[in-house]
C-alpha positions as CSV (number, residue, x, y, z in Angstrom):
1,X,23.7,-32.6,-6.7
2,X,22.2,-29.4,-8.0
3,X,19.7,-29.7,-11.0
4,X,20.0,-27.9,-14.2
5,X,17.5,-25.3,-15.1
6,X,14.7,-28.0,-16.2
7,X,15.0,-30.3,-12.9
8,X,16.9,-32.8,-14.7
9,X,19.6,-33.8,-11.7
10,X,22.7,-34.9,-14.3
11,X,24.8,-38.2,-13.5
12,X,28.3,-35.7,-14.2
13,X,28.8,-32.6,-13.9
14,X,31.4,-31.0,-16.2
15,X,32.4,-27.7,-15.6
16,X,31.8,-26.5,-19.7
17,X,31.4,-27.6,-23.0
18,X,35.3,-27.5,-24.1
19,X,35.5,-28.5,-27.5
20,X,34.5,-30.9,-30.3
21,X,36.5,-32.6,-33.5
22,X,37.0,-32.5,-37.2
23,X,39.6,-34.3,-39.7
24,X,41.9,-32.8,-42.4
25,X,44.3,-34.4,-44.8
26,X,46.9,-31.7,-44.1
27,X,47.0,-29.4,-41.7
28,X,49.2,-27.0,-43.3
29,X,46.6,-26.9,-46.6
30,X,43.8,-27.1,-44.0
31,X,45.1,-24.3,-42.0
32,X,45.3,-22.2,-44.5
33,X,41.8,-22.4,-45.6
34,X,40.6,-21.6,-41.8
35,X,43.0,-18.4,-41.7
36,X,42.7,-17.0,-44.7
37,X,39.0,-17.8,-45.5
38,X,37.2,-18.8,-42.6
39,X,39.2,-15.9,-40.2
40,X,40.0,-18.3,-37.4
41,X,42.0,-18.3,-35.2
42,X,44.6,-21.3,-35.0
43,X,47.7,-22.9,-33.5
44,X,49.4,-26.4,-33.7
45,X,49.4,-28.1,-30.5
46,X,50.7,-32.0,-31.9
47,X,52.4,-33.1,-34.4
48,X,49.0,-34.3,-35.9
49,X,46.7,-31.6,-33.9
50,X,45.6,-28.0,-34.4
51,X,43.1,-26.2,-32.3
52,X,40.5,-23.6,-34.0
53,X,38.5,-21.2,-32.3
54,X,36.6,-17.7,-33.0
55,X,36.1,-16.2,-29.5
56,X,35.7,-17.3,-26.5
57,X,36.7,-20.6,-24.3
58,X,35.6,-23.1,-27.1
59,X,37.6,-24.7,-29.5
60,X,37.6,-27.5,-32.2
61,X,40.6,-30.0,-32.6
62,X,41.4,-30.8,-36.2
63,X,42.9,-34.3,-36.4
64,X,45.3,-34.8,-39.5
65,X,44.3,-38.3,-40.4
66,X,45.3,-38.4,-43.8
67,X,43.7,-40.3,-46.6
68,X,41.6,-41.6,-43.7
69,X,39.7,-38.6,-43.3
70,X,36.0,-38.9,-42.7
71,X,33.3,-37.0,-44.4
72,X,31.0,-35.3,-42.5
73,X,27.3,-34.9,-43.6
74,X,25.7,-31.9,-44.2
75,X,23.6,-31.9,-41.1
76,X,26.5,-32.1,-38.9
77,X,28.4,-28.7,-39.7
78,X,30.0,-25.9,-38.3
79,X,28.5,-22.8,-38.0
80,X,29.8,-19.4,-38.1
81,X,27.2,-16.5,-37.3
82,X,27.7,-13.0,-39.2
83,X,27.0,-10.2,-38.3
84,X,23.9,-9.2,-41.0
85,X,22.3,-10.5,-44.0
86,X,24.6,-8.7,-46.6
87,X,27.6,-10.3,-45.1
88,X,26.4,-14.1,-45.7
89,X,25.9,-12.9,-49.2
90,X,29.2,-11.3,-49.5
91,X,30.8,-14.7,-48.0
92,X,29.2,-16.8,-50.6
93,X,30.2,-14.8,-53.6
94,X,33.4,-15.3,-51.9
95,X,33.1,-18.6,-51.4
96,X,32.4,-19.2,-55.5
97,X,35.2,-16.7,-56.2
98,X,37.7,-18.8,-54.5
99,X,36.2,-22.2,-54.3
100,X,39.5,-23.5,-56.3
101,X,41.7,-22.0,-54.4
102,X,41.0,-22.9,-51.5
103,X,39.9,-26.4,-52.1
104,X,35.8,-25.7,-51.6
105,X,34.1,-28.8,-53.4
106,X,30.4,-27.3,-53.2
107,X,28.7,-24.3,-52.1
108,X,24.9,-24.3,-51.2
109,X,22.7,-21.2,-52.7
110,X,22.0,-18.6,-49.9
111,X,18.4,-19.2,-48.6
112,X,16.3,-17.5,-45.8
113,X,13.8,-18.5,-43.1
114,X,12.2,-16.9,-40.4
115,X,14.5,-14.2,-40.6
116,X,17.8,-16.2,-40.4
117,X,20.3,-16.3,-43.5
118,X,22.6,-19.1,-44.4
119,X,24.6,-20.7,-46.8
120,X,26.7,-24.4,-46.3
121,X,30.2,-24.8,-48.0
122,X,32.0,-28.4,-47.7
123,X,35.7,-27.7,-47.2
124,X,38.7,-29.8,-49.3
125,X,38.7,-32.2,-46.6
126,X,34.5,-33.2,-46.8
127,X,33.6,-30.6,-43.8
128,X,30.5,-28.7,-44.1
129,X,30.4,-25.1,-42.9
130,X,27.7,-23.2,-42.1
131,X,27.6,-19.5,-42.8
132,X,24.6,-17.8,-41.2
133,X,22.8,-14.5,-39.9
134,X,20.5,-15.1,-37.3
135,X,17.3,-13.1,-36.7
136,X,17.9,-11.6,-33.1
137,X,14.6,-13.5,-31.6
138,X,16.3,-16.8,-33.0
139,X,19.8,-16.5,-31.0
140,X,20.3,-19.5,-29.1
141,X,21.2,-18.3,-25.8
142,X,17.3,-16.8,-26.7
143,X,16.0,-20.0,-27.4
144,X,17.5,-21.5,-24.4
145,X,16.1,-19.0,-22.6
146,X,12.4,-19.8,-23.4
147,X,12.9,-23.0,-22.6
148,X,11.5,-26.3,-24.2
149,X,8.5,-26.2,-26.6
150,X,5.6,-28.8,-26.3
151,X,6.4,-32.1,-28.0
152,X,5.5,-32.3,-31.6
153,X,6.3,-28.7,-32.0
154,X,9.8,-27.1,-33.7
């Protein structure tokens, strides 16, 4: 077996990260909201399935599971980079503007750190989103790059 980039020999080996998984009520109302709002991209793939994605290879299933849908927590979002600061201001005044209409139940204020921008919205279904600018030194392919830093540090 070949080892990853910090000697670590892995048990599998998969060939990518493919995907990961959310709930909705309804996909159709869902679906909407993703489109129109978020500007994914989407297609129904089940009777109960739809798979989102915004460029590349990865994707997210959305699971229709009804009343049973699960709320995620804040920490465990989805986030959506923008291109500069102005455009995560611009999505959260549109994100006020049409929190009724498309079923937003809260809307975080816009705050900055270490030259990143971001904003969380929580979707009709109790998803969190995460809106965000990040500083070019702060990319995460970046951070992967340099590698881990000393315990105790973040």
């Amino acid at each position: 077996m070949e080892s990853q980039s910090n000697g670590v020999v892995p048990l599998v080996t998969p060939l990518r990260l493919s995907h990961g998984t959310l709930e909705c009520r309804n996909l159709a109302a869902s679906r909407r909201f993703y489109e129109e709002f978020l500007g994914l991209d989407c297609v129904q793939h089940g009777p109960q399935t739809m798979l989102l994605r915004k460029g590349g290879y990865w994707s997210i299933v959305c699971v229709a599971a009804g009343d049973a849908v699960r709320p995620m927590g804040l920490d465990n979002h989805w986030g959506l980079d923008l291109h500069s600061p102005d455009q995560v201001q611009q999505a959260h005044e549109l994100a006020l503007k049409h929190q009724a209409r498309y079923g937003i139940t809260e809307v975080t204020p816009v705050s900055t750190s270490r030259g990143n921008h971001r904003f969380h919205l929580c979707d009709r279904d109790g998803n969190w989103w995460e809106f965000q600018y990040v500083a070019e030194e702060n990319r995460y392919d970046r951070l992967f790059d340099a590698g881990d830093v000393p315990s105790g540090e973040s």
